[in-house]
C-alpha positions in Angstrom: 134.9 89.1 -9.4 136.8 85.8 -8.6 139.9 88.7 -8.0 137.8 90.2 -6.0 137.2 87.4 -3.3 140.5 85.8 -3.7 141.8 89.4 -2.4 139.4 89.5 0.0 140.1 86.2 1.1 143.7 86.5 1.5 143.0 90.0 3.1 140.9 88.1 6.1 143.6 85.7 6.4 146.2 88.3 7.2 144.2 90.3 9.3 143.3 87.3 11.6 146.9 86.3 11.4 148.0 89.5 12.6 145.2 89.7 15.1 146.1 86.6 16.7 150.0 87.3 16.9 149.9 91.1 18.2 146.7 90.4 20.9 147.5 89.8 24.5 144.3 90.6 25.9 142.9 86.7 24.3 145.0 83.8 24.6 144.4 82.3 21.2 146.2 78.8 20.0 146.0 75.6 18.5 145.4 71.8 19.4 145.8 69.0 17.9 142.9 66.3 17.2 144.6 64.6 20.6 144.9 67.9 22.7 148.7 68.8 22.2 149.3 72.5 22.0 150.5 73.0 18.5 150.5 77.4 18.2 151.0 80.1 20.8 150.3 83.7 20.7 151.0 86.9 22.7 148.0 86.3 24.7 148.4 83.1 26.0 151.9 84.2 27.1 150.0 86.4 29.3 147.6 85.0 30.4 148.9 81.4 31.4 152.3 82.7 31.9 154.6 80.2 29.3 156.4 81.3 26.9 156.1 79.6 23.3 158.6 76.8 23.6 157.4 75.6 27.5 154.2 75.0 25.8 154.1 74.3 22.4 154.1 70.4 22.1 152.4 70.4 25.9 149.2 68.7 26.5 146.0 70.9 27.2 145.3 69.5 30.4 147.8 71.3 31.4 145.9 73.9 32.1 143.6 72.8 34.2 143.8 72.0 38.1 144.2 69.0 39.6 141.0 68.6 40.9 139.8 65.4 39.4 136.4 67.4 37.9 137.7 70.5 36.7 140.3 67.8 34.7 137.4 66.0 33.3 136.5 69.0 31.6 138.9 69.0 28.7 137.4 65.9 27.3 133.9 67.5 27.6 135.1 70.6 26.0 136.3 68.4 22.8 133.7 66.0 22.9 131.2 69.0 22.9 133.1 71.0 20.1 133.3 67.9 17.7 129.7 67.3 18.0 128.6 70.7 17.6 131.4 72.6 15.8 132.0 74.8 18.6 131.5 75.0 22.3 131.7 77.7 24.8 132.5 77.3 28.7 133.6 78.7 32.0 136.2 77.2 34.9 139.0 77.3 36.6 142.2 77.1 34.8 145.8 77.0 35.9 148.8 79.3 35.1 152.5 78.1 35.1 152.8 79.2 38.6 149.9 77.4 39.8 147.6 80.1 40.4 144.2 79.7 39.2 141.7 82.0 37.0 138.7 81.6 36.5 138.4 81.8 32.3 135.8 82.0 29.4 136.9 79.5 26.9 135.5 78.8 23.3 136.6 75.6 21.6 136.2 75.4 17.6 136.5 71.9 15.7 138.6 72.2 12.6 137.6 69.5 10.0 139.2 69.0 6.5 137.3 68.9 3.4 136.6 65.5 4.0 135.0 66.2 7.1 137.6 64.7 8.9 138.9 66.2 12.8 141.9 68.0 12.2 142.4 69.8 15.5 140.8 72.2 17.4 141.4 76.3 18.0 140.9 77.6 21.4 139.9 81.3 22.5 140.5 82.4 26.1 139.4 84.9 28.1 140.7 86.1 32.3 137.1 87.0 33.5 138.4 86.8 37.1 137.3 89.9 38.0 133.9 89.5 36.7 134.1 86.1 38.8 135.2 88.1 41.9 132.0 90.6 41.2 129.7 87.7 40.8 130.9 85.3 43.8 131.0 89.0 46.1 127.6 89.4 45.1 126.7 85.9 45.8 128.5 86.0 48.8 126.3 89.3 49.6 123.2 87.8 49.2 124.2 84.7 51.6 125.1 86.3 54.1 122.1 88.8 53.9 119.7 85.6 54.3 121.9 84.5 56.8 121.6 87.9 58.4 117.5 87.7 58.1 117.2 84.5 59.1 119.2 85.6 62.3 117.0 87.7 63.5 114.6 86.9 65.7 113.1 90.2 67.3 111.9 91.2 64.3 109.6 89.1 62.2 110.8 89.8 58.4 109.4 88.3 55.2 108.3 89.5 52.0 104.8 89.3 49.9 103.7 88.8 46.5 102.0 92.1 45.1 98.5 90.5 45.6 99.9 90.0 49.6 100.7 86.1 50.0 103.5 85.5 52.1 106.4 84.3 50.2 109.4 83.2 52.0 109.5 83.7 56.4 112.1 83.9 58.9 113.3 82.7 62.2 111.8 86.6 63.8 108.7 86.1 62.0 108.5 81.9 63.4 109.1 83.1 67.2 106.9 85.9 67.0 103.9 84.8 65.5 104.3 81.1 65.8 104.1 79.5 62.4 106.8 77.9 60.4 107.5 78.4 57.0 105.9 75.5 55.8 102.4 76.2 58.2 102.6 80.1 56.5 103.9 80.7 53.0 101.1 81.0 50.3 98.8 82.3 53.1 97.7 85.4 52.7 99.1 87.8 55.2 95.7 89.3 56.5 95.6 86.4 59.0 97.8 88.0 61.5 95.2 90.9 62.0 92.2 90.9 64.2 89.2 89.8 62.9 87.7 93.6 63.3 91.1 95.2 61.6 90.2 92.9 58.5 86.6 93.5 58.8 87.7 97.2 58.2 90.2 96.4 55.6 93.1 97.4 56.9 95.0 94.7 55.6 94.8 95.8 52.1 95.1 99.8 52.9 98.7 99.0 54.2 99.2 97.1 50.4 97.8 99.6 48.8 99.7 102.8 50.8 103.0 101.0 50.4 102.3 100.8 46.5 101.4 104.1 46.3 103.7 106.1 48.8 106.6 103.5 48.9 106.4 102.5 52.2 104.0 101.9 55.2 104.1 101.7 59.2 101.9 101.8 62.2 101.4 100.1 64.9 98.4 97.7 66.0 97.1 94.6 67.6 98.1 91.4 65.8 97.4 87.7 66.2 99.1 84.8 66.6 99.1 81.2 65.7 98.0 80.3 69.3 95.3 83.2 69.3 97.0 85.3 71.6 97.6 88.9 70.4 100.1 91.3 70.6 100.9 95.1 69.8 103.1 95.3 66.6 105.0 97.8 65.2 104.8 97.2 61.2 107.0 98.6 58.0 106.2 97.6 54.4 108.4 98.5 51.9 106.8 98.3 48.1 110.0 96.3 45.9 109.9 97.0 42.5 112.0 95.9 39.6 114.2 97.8 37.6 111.6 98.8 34.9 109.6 100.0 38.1 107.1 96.9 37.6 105.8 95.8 41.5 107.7 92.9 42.9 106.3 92.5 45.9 106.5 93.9 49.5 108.9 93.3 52.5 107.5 93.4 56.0 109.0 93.8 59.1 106.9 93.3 62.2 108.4 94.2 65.8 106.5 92.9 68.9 106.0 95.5 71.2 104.1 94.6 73.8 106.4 95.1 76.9 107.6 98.7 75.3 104.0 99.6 75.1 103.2 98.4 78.6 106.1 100.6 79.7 105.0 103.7 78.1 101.9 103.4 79.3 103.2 102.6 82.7 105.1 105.6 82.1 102.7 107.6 81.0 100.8 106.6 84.1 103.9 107.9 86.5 104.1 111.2 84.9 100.1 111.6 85.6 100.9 110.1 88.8 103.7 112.3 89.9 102.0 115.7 88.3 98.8 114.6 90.2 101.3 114.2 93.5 103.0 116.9 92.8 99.6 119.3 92.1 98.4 118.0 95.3 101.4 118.4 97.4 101.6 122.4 96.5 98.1 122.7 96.3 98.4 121.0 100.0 101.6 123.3 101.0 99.3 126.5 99.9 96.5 125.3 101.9 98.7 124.8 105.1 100.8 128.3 104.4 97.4 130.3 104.3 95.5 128.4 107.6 97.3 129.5 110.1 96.9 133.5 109.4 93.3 132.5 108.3 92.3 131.0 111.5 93.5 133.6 113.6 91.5 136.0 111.4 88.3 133.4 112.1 89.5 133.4 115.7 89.1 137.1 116.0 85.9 137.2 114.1 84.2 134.4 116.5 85.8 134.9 119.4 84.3 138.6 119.4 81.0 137.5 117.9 80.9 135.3 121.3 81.4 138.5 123.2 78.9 140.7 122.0 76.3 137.4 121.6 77.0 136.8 125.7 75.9 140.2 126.4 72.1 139.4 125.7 71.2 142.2 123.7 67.9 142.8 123.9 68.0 143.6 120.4 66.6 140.5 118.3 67.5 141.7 115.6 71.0 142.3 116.4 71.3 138.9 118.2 70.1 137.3 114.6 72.3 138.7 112.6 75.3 137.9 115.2 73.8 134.6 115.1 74.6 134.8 111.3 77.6 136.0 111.7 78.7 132.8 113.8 77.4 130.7 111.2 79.4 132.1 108.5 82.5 131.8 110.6 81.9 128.1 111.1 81.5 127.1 107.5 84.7 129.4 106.9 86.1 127.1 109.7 84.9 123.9 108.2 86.4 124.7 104.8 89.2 125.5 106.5 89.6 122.5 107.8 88.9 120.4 104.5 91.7 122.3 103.0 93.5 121.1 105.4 92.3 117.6 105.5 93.2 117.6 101.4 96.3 119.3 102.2 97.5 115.9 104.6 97.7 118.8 107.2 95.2 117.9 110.1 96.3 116.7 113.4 95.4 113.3 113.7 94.4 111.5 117.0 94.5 107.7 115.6 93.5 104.9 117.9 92.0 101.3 117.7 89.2 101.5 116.3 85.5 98.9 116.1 84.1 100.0 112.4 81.2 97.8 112.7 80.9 99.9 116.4 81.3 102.8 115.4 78.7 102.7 111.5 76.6 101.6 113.8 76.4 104.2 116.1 76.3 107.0 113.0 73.0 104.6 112.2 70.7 107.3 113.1 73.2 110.5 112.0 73.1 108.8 108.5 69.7 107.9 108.2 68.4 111.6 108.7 71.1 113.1 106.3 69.8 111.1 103.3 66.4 111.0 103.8 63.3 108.6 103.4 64.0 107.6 99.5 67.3 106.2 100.4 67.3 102.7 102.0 70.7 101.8 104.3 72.2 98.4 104.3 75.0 97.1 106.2 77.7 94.4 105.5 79.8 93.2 108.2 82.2 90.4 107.7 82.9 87.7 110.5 85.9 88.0 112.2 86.3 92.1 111.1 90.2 93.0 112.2 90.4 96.4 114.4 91.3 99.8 112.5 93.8 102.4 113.9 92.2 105.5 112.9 91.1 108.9 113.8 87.5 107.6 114.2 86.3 111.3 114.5 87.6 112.6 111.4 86.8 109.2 109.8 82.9 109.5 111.0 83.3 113.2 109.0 84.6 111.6 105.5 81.5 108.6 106.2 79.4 111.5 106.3 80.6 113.2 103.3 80.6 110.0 101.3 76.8 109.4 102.3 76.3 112.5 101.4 77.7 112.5 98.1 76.2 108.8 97.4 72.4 110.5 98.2 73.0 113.7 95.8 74.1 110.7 93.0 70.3 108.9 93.6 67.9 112.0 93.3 65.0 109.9 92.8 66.1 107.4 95.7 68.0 104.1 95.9 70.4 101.8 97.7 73.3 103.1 100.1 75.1 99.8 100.9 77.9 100.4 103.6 80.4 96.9 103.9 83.3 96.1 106.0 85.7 93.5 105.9 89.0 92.8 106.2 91.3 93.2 103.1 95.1 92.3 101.9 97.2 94.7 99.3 99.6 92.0 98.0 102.5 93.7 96.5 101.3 93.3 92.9 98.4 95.0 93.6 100.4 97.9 94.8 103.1 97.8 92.4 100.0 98.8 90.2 99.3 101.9 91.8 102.2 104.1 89.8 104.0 106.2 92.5 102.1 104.6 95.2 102.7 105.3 99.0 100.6 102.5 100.2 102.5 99.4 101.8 101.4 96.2 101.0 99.9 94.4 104.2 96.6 94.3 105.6 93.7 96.6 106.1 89.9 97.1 107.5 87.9 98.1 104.3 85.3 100.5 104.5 82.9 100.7 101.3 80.2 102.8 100.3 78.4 101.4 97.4 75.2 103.7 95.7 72.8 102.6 93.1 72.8 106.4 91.7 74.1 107.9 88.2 77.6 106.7 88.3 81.3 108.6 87.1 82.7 109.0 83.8 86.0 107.6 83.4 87.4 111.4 83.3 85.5 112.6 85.8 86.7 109.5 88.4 90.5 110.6 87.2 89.5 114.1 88.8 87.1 113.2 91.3 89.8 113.8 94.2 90.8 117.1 92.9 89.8 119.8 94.9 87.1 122.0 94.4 86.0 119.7 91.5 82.3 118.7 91.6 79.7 118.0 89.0 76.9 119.7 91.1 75.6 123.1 89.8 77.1 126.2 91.0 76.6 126.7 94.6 75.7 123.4 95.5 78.9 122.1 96.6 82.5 123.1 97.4 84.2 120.3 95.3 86.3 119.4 98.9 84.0 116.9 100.3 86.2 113.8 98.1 89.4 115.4 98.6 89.1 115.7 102.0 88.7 111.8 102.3 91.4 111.6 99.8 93.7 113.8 101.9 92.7 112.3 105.3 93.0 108.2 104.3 96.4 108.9 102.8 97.6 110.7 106.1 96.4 108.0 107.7 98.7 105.7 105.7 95.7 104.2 104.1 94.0 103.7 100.1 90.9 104.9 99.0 90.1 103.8 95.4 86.7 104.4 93.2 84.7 101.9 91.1 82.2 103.3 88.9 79.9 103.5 85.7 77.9 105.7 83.9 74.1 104.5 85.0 75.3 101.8 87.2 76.2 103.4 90.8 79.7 104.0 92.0 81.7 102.3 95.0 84.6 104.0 96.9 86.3 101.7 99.0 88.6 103.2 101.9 91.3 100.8 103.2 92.5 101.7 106.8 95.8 100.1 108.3 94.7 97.0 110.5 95.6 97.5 114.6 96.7 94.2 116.9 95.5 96.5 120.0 91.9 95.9 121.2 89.8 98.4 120.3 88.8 101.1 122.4 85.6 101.5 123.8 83.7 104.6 122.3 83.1 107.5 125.0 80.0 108.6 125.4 79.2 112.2 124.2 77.7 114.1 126.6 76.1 117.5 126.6 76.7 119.8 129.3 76.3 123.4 129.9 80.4 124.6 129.7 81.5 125.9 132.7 84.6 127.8 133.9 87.1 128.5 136.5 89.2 130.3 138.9 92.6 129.3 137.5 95.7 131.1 136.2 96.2 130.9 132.7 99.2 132.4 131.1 98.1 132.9 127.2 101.2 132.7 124.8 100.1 134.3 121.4 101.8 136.9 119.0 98.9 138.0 116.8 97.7 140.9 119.3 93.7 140.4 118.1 93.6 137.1 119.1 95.6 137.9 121.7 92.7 140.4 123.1 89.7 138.0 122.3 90.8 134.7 124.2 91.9 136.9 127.5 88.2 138.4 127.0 87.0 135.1 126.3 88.6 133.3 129.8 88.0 136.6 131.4 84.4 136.1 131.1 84.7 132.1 132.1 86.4 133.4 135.8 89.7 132.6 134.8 92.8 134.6 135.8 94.5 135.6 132.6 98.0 136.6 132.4 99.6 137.3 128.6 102.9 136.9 126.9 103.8 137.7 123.4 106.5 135.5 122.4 108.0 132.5 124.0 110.9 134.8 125.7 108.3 136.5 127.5 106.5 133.5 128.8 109.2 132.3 130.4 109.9 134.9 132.2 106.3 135.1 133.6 107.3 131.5 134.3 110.2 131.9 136.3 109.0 135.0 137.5 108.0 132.4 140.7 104.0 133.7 139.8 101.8 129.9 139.9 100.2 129.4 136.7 98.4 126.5 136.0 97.7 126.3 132.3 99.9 127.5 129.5 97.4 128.3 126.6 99.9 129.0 123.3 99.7 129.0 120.0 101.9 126.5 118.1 103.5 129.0 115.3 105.0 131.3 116.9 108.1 133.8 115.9 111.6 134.1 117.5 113.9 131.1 117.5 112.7 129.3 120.6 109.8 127.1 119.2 106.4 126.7 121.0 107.5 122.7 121.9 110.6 123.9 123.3 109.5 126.5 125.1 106.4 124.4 126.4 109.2 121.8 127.6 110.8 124.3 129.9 108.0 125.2 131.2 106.9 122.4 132.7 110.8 122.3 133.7 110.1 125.5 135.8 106.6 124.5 137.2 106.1 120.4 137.2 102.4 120.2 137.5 101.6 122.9 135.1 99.4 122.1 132.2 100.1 122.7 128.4 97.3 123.7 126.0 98.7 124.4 122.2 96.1 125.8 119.6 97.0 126.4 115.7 94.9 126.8 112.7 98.5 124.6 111.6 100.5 123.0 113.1 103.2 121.9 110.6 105.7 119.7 112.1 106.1 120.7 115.5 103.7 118.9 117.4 102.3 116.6 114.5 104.7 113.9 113.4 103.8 111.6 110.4 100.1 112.7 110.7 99.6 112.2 114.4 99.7 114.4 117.6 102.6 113.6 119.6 101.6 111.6 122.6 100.9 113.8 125.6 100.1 116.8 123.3 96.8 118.6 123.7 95.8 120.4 121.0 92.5 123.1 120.6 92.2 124.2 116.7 91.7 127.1 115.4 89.0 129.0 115.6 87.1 127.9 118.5 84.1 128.2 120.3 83.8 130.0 123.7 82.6 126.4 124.9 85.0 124.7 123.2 88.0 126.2 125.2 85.5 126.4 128.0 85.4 122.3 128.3 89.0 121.9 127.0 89.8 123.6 130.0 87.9 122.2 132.5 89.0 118.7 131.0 92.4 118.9 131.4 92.3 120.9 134.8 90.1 118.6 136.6 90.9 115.1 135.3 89.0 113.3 137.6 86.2 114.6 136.2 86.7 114.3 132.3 86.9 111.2 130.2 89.8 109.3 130.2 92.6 110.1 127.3 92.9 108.2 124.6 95.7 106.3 124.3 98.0 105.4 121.0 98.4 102.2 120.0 101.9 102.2 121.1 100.7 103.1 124.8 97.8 100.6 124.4 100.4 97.6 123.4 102.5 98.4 126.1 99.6 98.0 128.8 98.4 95.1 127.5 101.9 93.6 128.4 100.9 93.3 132.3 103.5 94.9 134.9 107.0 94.4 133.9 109.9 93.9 136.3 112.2 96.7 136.0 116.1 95.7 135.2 119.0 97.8 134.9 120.6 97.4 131.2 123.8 98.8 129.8 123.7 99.6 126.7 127.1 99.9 124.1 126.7 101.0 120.6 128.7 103.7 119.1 126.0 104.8 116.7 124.1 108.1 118.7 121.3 107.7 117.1 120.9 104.0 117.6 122.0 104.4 121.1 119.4 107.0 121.6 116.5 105.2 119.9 117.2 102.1 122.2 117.1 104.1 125.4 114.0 105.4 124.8 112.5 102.0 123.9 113.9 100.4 127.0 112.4 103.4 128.9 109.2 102.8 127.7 108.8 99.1 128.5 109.9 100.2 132.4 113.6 99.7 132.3 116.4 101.7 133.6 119.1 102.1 131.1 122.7 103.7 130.6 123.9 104.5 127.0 127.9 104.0 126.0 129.7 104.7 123.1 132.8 102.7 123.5 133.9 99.4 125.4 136.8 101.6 127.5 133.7 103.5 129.1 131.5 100.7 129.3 134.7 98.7 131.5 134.8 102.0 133.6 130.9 101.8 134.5 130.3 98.6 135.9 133.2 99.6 138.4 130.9 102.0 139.6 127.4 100.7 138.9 125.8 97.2 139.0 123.5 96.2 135.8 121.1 93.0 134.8 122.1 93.5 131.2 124.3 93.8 128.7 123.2 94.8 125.3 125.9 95.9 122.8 126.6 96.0 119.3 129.4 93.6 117.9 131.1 96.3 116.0 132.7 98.8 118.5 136.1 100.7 118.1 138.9 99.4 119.6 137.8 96.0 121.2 134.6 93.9 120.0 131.3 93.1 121.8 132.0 89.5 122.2 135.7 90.8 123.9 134.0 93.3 126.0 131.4 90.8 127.2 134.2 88.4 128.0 135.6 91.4 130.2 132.5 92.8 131.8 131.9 89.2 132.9 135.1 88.3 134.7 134.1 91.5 136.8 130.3 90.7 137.1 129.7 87.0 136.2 125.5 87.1 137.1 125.3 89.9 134.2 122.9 88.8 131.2 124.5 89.2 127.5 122.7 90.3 124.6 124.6 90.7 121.1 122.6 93.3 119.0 123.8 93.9 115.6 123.5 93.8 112.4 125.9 91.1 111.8 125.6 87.2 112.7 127.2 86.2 116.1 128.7 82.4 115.3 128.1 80.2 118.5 132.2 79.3 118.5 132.9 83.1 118.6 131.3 83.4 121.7 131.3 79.5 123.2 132.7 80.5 126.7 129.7 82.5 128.0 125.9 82.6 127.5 124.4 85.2 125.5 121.5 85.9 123.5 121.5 87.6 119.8 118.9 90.3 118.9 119.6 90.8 115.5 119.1 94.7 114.0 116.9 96.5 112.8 114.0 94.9 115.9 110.9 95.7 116.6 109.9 96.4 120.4 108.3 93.5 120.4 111.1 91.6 119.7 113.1 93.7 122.4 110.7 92.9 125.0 110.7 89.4 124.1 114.6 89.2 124.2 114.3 91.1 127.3 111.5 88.7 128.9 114.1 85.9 127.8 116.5 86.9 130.2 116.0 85.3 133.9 
């Protein structure tokens, strides 16, 4: 036995031995009670990088760095191995080149058998590369919390499992207002609306995110202030490696503005579509009036015939009576169409709205009966309108109407006008809007009566939508308005609830003109005439029933079928004095043009156009051109009959409306008439200013360049200069300095769209009229001049 562990004993000895000298993985040696290095092995020769005899006989400390703490260490190591026996550590150590690795060193105590220190072994171990993992990964997870605390568009922080908040970043402080301190250990159903965490939606998201992994949705959220906001929110469920729930992490977005936005865009999209549906709904309307007027035109205009004839049949004169009927309420849906449709010629003018509601007192009163009572607001100091007030009295009408059918069992009809201002906030809000932010008269119609769904006020303006019953109602009466205020570069705009009445409130561009007094309707048995009227129409059946129709009235009818023809009748040398044509007409040579050459080739003959549409030829941004008369199709036997006699004895018929434009222009008083030149190589500009000039009274000549401006006041004395400061080959201000030294009483005016500086021009007077201007400010620059 005692063999036994004596061999055994001796066989450990040699294996360590061995061990020790072969191993260069461990740098194993010895030390002396003091430190010294007193053995060396293979692995400390590759580790530290000395050889046995650089070291052996060295001092430990050596091997450390020279920073002062990492030195203290050695003593710690010893001290710690005495007390304890053995004692393990990690640091920095130094190799004979003076690089540094970081090493795993365990220092044993050797002790005699009297207990007495008699030196120390030490095992070493390179773990730099596990020191590189663990700094990387420490250096990973700073710079992730660096990275987190960054961010502040997104509100990130994490939750216990039961949902307190834990830790809270910079995102999360700006977004919802607390700090860290204010927030963490509060449980994270705070930030939701006291209804959300009524329903418990707090702890679904906890409990979803457990279950499933993850959680998002969007909703309103609160802040510290009260405020809310729409958030976008993600939890993510964290769970250890054994699966165990850690916690959550929630990220919170505010998206607010990006919801706004969609909606906004959301809002366009309806908004265009809803532009778009009406503009080809309107195009369809227009395309289709024209040839379905002239068919009305044929019907009625025949209908007329045989009703003038006084047949003795009653029966038959009922049923033509009928027959009339039926082509007026085709006529009148015709012409809704075309109100909807932005198609109608429009005749606008200043109008009095307080006038003119009061005189449809009466009109109104009768149309909705005894149950409804009338009220009427007028605000002091009401602006004037410029509007067609006819039309306008026809969507009044309609509205009244519709307000009475809303209040079967009676109520209140409250009509109000005042003056009103769309700021430009109010119509950036109205997506895709047309209407110009400035002031208006506003007309509104307020009933006590059922009051409009929300859905059914987003279609009320579509046509041939109603809520009546079937046959009680086209569904145009709304769209018409619709159709008519926006061509008359107005807003209309509904205000309603279900059981509490509905407003619609009509806002109609403001006028500076006084407003025109209202002609008094009067009725008078039509009469007709012993004129020659040459009628221009191609369709061949309305052709035949207006000849018959003036036939009858006395007139002397002569025909053409195309504009060619009529001016050959023309300038045939015959005397004609009313041209009667329809405004669509085929060929190349339009109706306006050919109207235009007419007059050319007989001066005081009169031009009548009729059209079931007129498109663009006559009708320019809504309105009739000025000077344009215009009959719409179908009419009456009377209504040509009066047109007629209106226009051929003007003594006798009610003076023309004028436009506002005219209307401004009389109110200026007489105006002395001056000769202007006028310089600007832009045709379009020069053309635009000669007819302003020609308007207010003046006698103007138009120049494109300086060298033909110098060769005209040779020849012709002018009052005026107006010219732009741009010009090819000499400037305004040079030109004016030449034209001057010719004809020094001349008056100078610089009109352009850059800024004359006084020392440009400092050798002559002048005045600047600075583009774009109004006519206004041309008549004032002109009234400037002596």
């Amino acid at each position: 036995m005692r063999n036994s562990a004596l061999i055994q004993g001796q066989f450990e000895q040699d294996w360590a031995t061995t061990w020790v000298n072969t191993t260069s993985a461990v740098a194993v040696f010895a030390l002396t009670s003091a430190g010294v290095v007193g053995t060396w092995n293979p692995g400390g020769m590759s580790i530290y990088g000395y050889e046995a005899d650089d070291i052996i006989g060295q001092h430990s400390s050596i091997f450390f760095p020279d920073d002062i703490e990492e030195a203290g260490s050695l003593e710690t190591e010893l001290c710690e191995a005495r007390a304890r026996g053995s004692f393990e550590a990690e640091g920095w150590r130094k190799r004979k080149n003076g690089s540094v690795f970081w090493a795993n060193v365990i220092t044993t105590a050797l002790f005699d058998e009297s207990k007495s220190l008699t030196g120390f072994v030490k095992v070493v171990r390179d773990e730099s590369e596990k020191r590189r993992a663990h700094d990387a990964v420490i250096e990973s997870e700073r710079r992730f919390r660096l990275l987190v605390e960054g961010v502040t568009d997104y509100s990130i922080f994490m939750l216990s499992p039961q949902g307190h908040v834990t830790n809270w970043n910079s995102g999360a402080r700006r977004i919802k207002g607390y700090t860290a301190a204010e927030i963490i250990g509060s449980h994270f159903s705070r930030f939701y609306t006291p209804e959300d965490a009524i329903l418990g939606l707090p702890q679904r998201a906890l409990d979803t995110a457990a279950r499933e992994g993850r959680f998002e949705s969007e909703g309103w959220r609160v802040r510290r202030d009260g405020t809310r906001f729409w958030a976008h929110v993600v939890v993510d469920a964290i769970r250890e490696e054994t699966g165990a729930l850690a916690g959550f992490a929630k990220i919170t977005r505010d998206v607010t503005e990006k919801r706004e936005a969609d909606q906004l865009l959301e809002q366009t999209r309806a908004a265009l579509f809803q532009s778009q549906k009406m503009e080809a709904i309107g195009k369809l309307t227009g395309g289709v009036a024209h040839d379905f007027n002239n068919v009305l035109q044929v019907l009625r205009g025949n209908l007329e015939l045989l009703q003038s004839r006084r047949l003795s049949d009653n029966w038959s004169m009922e049923r033509l009576a009928n027959a009339i009927d039926a082509v007026e309420r085709g006529a009148k849906l015709a012409s809704q169409l075309l109100a909807f449709g932005r198609r109608q010629a429009l005749r606008p003018v200043p109008v009095n709205l307080a006038a003119m509601v009061r005189g449809m007192d009466d009109l109104l009163r009768r149309a909705l009966g005894e149950t409804i009572e009338v009220e009427t607001v007028v605000a002091g100091g009401l602006w004037t309108a410029f509007v067609d007030s006819h039309q306008l009295e026809n969507v009044l009408l309609n509205l009244a109407i519709n307000a009475r059918d809303a209040m079967p069992d009676g109520g209140k009809l409250t009509l109000e006008l005042s003056n009103a201002m769309l700021d430009d906030r109010y119509v950036r809000s109205l997506s895709l809007s047309d209407v110009p932010a400035g002031q208006y008269v506003m007309l509104g119609v307020t009933d006590s009566g059922t009051g409009m769904a929300q859905d059914v006020i987003e279609r009320a303006f579509d046509p041939f939508f109603t809520t009546k019953p079937e046959g009680e109602g086209t569904g145009l009466g709304l769209s018409m308005a619709y159709g008519f205020v926006k061509q008359s570069g107005g807003h209309i705009r509904i205000y309603s609830e279900v059981g509490h009445g509905t407003t619609i409130r009509v806002y109609l561009p403001r006028s500076t003109v006084a407003a025109l007094e209202p002609v008094t309707r009067r009725t008078a048995t039509p009469v007709g005439g012993n004129e020659t009227v040459l009628v221009v129409e191609d369709d061949k059946k309305v052709q035949e029933t207006v000849i018959e129709m003036l036939s009858q009235l006395g007139y002397s009818v002569l025909k053409a079928d195309n504009a060619d023809q009529a001016l050959a009748v023309l300038s045939s040398g015959v005397h004609v004095d009313l041209l009667f044509t329809d405004v669509v007409m085929p060929g190349t040579l339009k109706s306006p043009e050919m109207a235009r050459r007419a007059i050319q080739l007989q001066p005081n003959l009169q031009v009548l156009f009729t059209s079931g549409y007129t498109q663009n030829a006559i009708v320019h941004g809504g309105r009739l051109d000025p000077g344009v008369e215009l009959l719409s199709k179908p009419y009456s036997r009377d209504d040509i009959a009066v047109k007629l006699r209106q226009m051929l004895d003007p003594a006798q018929a009610a003076p023309p409306c004028k436009s506002e434009e005219e209307q401004a222009q009389s109110s200026r008083g007489q105006v002395t008439t001056k000769r202007i030149l006028v310089v600007d190589d832009d045709g379009a500009t020069r053309e635009a200013v000669t007819e302003l000039l020609e308007m207010l009274g003046h006698r103007c000549e138009a120049i494109s360049s300086p060298r033909q401006a110098l060769e005209v006041v040779i020849r012709r004395n002018f009052d005026i200069l107006i010219t732009d400061v741009n010009l090819p080959g000499m400037s305004g201000i040079d030109l004016a300095r030449s034209i001057l030294a010719r004809c020094p009483k001349m008056h100078v005016i610089f009109s352009s769209g850059h800024m004359v500086l006084p020392e440009q021009a400092s050798d002559f007077p002048w005045r600047e009229l600075p583009k774009p201007y109004t006519l206004d400010q041309l008549e004032n620059a002109l009234r400037l001049v002596p």
